[in-house]
N, C-alpha and C positions, 0 to 999 in steps of 0.2 A: 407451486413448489414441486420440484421431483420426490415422484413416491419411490423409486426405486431402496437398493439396497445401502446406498450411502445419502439418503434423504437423513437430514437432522430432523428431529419432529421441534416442533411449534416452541418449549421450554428453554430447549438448548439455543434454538434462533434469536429468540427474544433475550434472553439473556446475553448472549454474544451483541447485540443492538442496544445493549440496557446500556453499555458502556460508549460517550463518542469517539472516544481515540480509535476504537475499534470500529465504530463508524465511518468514519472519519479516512482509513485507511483503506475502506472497500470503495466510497466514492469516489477515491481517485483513481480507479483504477475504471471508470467510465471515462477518463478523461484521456487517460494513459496506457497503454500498454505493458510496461514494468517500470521500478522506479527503484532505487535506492533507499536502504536507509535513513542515509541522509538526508533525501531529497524527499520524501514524506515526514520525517520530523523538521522540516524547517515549514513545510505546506502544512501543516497538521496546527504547528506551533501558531501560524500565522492565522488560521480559521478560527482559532480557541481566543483569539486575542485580539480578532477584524483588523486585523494590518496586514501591511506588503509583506508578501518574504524575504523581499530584502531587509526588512525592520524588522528583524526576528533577532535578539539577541544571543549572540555563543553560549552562554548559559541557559535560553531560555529552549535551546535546538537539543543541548544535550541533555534536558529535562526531560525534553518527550521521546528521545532517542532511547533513555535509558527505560520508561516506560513502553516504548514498544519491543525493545528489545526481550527485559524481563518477565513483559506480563501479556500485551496484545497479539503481539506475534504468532506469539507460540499457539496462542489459544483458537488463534485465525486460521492457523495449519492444521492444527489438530481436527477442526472441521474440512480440511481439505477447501477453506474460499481463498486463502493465499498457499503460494508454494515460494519458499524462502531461501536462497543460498548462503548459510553460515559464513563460507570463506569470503564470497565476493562481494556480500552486506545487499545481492538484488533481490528484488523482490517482484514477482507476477502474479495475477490471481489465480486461483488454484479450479481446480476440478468443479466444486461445486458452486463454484461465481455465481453460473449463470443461471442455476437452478432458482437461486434469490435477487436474481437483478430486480426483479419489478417490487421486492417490497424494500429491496437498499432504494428503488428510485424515487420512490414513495417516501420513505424515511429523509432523503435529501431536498426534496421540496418542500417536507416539515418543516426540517432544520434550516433552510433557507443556504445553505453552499453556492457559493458560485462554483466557477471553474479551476481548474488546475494553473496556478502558473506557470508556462511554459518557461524550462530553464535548460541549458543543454544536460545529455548526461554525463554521468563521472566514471561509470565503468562500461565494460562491454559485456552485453549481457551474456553469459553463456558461451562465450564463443572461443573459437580454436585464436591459438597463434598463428601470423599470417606466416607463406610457408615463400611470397612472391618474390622473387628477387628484386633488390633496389638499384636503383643505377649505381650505387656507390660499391656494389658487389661484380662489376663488371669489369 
């Protein structure tokens, strides 16, 4: 674990791990690069429950939606291991990821996860509007 000056010590760690949602949301981010709201509560919903994501029910996505929303999220920023876009619902891992990769990778061969199901994404992360002209501008 990094000792530096934004190392979390050992209580706050384990605590942030004590919960799986919030496990559950760092795993994927071995799998992924950023991902959506959306598309980690339906990946999330689908781990809690050993189904397809596509077998995830619209109530069962906005369950965990509103729990990550209200309670994991935030707490996962607050430690700097995700960094969150309010407006655009994305989501990447934050700053101190990689300082706990190996005891998240640890924790997910506990919990036995497979992988991410690969789904297209829904927004673009971060990015500018395009400025190109289209052939219909000509």
């Amino acid at each position: 674990m990094d000792t530096g000056s934004n190392a979390m010590d050992l209580d706050t760690l384990y605590d942030i791990l004590s919960e799986s949602q919030r496990r559950y949301v760092l795993y994927y981010f071995f799998d992924c690069d950023h991902a959506t709201v959306d598309s980690l509560a339906r990946q999330i919903a689908a781990w809690e429950r050993d189904i397809a994501p596509e077998s995830v029910s619209t109530e069962q996505k906005k369950q965990t939606q509103l729990s990550l929303l209200h309670n994991h999220l935030p707490r996962l920023e607050e430690q700097r291991l995700v960094a969150f876009d309010h407006r655009s619902g994305d989501v990447v891992s934050g700053n101190n990821f990689e300082a706990i990769r190996s005891t998240i990778e640890r924790a997910r061969e506990r919990d036995g996860i497979g992988p991410v199901a690969r789904t297209t994404t829904e927004t673009f992360l971060y990015s500018d509007l395009l400025t190109e002209s289209t052939s219909t501008d000509r």
